[in-house]
C-alpha positions as CSV (number, residue, x, y, z in Angstrom):
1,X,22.4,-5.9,5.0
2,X,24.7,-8.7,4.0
3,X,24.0,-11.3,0.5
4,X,23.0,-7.4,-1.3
5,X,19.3,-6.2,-2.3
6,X,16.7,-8.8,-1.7
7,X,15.1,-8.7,-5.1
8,X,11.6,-10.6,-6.8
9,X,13.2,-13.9,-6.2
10,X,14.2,-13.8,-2.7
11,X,10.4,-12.3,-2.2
12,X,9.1,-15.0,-4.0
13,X,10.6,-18.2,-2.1
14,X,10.8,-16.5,1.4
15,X,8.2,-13.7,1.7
16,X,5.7,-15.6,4.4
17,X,2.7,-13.9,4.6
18,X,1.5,-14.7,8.0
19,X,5.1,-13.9,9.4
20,X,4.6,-10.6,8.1
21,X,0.7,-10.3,9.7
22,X,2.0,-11.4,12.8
23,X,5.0,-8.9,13.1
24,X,3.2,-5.8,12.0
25,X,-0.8,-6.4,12.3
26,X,-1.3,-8.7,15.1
27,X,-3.3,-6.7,17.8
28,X,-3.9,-7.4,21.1
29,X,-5.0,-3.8,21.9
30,X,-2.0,-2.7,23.8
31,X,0.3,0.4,22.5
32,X,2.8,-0.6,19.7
33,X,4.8,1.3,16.8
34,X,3.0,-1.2,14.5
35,X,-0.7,0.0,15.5
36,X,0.3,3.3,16.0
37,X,1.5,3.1,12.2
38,X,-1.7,1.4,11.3
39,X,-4.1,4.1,12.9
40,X,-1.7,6.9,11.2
41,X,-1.8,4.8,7.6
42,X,-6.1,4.5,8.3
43,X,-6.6,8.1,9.2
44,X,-4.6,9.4,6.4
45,X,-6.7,7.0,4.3
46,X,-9.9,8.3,5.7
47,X,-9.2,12.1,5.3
48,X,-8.3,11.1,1.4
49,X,-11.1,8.8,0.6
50,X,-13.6,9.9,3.2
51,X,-16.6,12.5,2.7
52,X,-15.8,15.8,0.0
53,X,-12.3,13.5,-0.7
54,X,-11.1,11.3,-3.7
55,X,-13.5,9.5,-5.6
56,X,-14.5,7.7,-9.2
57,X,-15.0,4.4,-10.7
58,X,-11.3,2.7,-10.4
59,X,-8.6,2.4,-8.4
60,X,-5.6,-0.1,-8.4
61,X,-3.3,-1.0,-5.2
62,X,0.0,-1.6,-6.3
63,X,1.9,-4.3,-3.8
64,X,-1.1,-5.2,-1.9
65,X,0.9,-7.8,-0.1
66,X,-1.2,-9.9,2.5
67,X,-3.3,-6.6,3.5
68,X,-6.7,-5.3,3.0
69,X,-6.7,-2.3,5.2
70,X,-5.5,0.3,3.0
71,X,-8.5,0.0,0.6
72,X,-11.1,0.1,3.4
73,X,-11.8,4.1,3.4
74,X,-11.7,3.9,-0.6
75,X,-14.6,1.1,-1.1
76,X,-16.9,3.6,-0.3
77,X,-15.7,5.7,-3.1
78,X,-14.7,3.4,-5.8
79,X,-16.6,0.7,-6.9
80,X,-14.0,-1.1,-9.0
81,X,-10.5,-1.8,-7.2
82,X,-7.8,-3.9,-8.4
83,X,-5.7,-5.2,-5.8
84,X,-2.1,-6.9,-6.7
85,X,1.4,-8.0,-5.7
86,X,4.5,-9.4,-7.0
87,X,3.9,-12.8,-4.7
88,X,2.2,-16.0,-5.4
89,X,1.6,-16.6,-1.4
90,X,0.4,-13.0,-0.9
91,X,-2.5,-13.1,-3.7
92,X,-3.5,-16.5,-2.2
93,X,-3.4,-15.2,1.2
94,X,-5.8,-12.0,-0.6
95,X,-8.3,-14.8,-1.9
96,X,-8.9,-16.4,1.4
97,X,-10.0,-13.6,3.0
98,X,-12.2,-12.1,0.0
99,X,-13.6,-15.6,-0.4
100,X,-14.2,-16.2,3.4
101,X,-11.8,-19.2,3.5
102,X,-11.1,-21.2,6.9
103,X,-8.3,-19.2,8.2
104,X,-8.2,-15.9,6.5
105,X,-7.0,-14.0,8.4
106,X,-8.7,-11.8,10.6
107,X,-9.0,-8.3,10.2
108,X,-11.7,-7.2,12.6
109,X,-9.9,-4.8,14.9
110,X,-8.4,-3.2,11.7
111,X,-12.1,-2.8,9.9
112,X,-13.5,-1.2,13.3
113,X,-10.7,1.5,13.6
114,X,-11.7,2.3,9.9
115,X,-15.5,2.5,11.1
116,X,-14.7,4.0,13.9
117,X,-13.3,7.3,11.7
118,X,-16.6,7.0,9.5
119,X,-18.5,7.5,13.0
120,X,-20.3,4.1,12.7
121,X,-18.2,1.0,14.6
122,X,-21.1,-1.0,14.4
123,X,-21.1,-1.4,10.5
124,X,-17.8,-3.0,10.5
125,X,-19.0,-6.3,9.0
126,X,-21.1,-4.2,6.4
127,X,-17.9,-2.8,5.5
128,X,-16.1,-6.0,5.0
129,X,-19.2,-7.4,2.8
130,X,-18.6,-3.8,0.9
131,X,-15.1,-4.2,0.3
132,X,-15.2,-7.5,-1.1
133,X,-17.9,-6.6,-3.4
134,X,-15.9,-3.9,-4.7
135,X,-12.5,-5.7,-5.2
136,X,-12.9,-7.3,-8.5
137,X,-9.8,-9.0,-9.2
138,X,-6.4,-10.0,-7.3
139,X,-3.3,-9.9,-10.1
140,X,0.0,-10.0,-9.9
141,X,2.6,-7.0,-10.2
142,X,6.0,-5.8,-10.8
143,X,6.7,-2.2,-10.2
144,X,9.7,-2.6,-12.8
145,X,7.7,-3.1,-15.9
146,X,6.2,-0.6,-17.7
147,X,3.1,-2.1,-17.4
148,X,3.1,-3.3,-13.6
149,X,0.4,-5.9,-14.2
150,X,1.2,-7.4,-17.5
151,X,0.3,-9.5,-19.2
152,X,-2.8,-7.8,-18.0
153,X,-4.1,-5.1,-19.3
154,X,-6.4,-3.0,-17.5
155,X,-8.6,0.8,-18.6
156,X,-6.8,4.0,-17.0
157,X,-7.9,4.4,-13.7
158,X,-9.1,7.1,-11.4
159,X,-6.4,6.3,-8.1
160,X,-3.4,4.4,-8.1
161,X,-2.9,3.5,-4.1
162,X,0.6,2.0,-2.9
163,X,1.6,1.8,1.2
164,X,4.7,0.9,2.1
165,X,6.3,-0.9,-0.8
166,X,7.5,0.8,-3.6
167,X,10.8,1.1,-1.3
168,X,11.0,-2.2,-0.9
169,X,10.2,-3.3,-4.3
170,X,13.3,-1.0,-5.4
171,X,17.1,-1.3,-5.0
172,X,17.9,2.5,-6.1
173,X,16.4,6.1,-6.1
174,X,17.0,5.8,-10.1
175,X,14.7,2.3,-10.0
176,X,12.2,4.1,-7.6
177,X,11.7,7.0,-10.0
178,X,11.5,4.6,-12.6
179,X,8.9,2.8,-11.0
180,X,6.6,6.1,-10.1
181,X,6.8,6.6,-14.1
182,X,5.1,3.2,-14.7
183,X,2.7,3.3,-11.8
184,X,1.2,6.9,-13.7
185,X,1.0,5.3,-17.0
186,X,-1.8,3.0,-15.0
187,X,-3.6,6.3,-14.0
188,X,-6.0,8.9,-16.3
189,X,-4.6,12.5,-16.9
190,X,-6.5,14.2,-13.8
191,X,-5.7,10.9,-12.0
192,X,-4.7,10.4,-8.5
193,X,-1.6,8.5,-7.1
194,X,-2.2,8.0,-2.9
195,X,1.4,6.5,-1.7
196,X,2.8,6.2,2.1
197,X,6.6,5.6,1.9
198,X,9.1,4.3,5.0
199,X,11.9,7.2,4.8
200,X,15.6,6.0,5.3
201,X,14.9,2.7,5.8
202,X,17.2,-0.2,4.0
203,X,15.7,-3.0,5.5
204,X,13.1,-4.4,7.7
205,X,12.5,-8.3,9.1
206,X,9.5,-10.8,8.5
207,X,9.8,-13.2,10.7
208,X,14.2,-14.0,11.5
209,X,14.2,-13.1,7.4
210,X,15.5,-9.8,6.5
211,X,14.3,-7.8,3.1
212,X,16.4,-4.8,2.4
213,X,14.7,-1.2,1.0
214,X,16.2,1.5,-0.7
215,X,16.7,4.2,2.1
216,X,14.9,7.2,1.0
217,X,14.9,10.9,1.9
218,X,11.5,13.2,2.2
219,X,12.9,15.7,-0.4
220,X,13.7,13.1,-2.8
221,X,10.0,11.3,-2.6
222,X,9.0,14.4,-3.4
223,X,11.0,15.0,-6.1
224,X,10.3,12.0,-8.0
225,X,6.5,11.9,-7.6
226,X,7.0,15.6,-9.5
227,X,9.0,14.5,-12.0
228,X,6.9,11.3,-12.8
229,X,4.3,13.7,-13.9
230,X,2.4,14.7,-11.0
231,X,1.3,17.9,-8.6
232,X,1.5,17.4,-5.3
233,X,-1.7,18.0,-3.4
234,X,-1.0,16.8,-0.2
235,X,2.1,16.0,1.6
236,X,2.1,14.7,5.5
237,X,5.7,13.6,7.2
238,X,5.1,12.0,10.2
239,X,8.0,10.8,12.8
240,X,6.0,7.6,13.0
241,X,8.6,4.2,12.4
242,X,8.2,0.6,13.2
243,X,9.6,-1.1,16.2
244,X,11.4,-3.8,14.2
245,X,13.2,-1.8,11.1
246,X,17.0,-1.2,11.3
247,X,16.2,2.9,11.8
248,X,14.5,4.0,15.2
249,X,14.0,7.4,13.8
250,X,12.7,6.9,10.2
251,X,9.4,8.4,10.1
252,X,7.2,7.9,7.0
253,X,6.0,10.4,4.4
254,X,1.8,10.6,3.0
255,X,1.1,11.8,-0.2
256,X,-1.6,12.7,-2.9
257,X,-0.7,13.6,-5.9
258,X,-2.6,14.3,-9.2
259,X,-1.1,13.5,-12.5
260,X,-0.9,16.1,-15.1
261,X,-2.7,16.6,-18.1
262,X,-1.3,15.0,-21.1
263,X,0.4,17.4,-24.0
């Protein structure tokens, strides 16, 4: 893309949240890419999370953005999350719809898909009451510092969780390794880090605005989630891509990974 890599700045004065809900989670219950990628991004979730899965006291999501749905299978399982992003407008848009502000937005159809998997539709606003009990704080993050949510300071936690934006938060495969080291110095030896990552992608449009990605390849994902310390447990590539990304064919790649013990 033209003007080079759209870094914190550029995410910072023209990231609008609700452009971004309306381009890739506003469902009307037709067939699109962008609920197709939900379901996939929920079911993965659920296997990981759900029954005999991942569980402990904390977990942290790492470039929330606007979005609650990727912690929806894990409030069952942790009762402590952490939910951040480099954005002022994306934690405020976070806050509304924990605090139940007039227009939050809505999340229903997203929070029944999620029950739907856990064989109980009808609890779906018990699960929205459960999640916002269990989201304790909303701070802000940058995956380039070696602690991503300085100045705070937060206990090593059971689960790091990050969908679908370490590759946009990074302008190289050298920053995106970088950045996997710092996310495991959040997590426990024995910890987990649960990540879903667009592959080949270098850029992708909220709203008429374009935000460039660093275009990744499956083998080198892998790669640096081993060499930032971790063991692959569980690695899913899917064909699944976006209708509005610069790459027809990108597909996305799942993983779970468990850091290593310290020396």
């Amino acid at each position: 893309m033209k003007g080079g890599f759209t870094g914190g700045d550029e995410y910072q004065k023209h990231f609008l949240p609700r452009d971004y809900l309306a381009t890739y989670y506003s469902f009307d219950g037709s067939p699109s890419p962008e609920a197709e990628m939900l379901k996939f991004n929920l079911e993965c979730l659920h296997k990981t999370f759900g029954p005999g899965g991942l569980q402990g006291d904390t977990l942290i999501d790492i470039g929330s953005g606007p979005t609650i749905y990727q912690v929806l299978a894990a409030c069952d399982s942790f009762q402590d999350i952490t939910l951040s992003d480099f954005t002022d407008r994306n934690r405020e848009e976070l806050e509304k719809w924990l605090k139940k502000e007039p227009g939050a937005y809505d999340w229903t159809p997203a929070v029944k898909f999620a029950c739907e998997l856990e064989g109980n539709s009808g609890r779906w606003e018990e699960k929205e009451e459960k999640l916002r009990a269990a989201v304790k704080r909303v701070l802000k993050c940058d995956v380039h510092l070696g602690n991503p949510l300085a100045p705070a300071v937060l206990p090593p936690a059971d689960c790091v969780l990050t969908l679908l934006a370490m590759e946009c938060a990074c302008c190289s495969l050298d920053a995106y390794r970088a950045a996997l080291c710092n996310l495991a110095s959040l997590l426990k030896p024995g910890g987990h880090l649960v990540t879903t990552v667009t592959l080949r992608l270098s850029s992708y449009m909220v709203g008429k605005r374009e935000f460039s990605c660093v275009a990744l390849e499956k083998e080198e994902v892998e790669q640096a989630v081993l060499d930032a310390g971790f063991d692959i447990e569980q690695l899913l590539h899917s064909p699944q891509s976006y209708s509005v990304t610069n790459a027809a064919n990108n597909g996305v790649c799942f993983i779970v990974a468990r850091k290593k013990p310290g020396p």
